[in-house]
C-alpha positions, 0 to 999 in steps of 0.5 A: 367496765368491760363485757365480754362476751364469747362465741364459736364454742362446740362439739368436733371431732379429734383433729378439727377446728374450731374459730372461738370469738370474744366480743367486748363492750366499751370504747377502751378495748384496744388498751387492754391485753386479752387472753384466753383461758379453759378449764375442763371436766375436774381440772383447775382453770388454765392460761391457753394464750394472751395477746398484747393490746397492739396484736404484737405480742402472742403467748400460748401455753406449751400444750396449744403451741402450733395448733392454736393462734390468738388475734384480736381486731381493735376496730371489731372490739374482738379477739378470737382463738382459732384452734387446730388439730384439736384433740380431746384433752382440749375438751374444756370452758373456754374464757376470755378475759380483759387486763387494763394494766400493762407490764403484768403477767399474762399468763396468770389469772390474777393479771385479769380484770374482767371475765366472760362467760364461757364457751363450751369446747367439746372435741370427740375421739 
């Protein structure tokens, strides 16, 4: 079993940053892939960026591409999404979420096996 546990969430201006961080229980944390997901105000929920369980491999969603880096570090059990130039459609919950096997899709939701609470992203025009 797996807690996670996310953090940094916020109100900001258009253009700002903001460091989110997602704090995981258990002494597996580091075989598990991570990825972080949001959904906004009357939108389905939706893939932002996964990262291998090395830190090797990065995936982000067209929308975040070159504004938004996912990392993780294995010794802190923690993986963070540091945003950029922030713009009010990112306005949204933000999740993290752990899956234990390897060789699935990471941008699906279905991949997932555990999920965290929730942080709220508020970014102002």
């Amino acid at each position: 079993q797996v807690q996670l546990v996310e953090s940094g969430g916020g109100l900001v201006q258009a253009g700002g940053s903001l460091r989110l961080s997602c704090a995981a229980s258990g002494r597996t944390f580091n075989s598990y892939a991570m990825g972080w997901f949001r959904q906004g105000p009357g939108k389905e929920r939706e893939f932002v960026a996964a990262i291998s369980w090395s830190g090797g491999i990065t995936y982000y969603a067209g929308s975040v591409k070159g504004r938004f880096t996912i990392s993780r570090d294995n010794a802190k059990n923690t993986v963070y999404l540091q945003m950029n130039s922030l713009k009010p459609e990112d306005t949204a919950v933000y999740y993290c979420a752990a899956d234990r096997t390897p060789g699935t899709d990471l941008a699906a939701m279905g991949s997932y096996d555990y999920w965290g609470q929730g942080t709220q992203v508020t970014v102002s025009s």
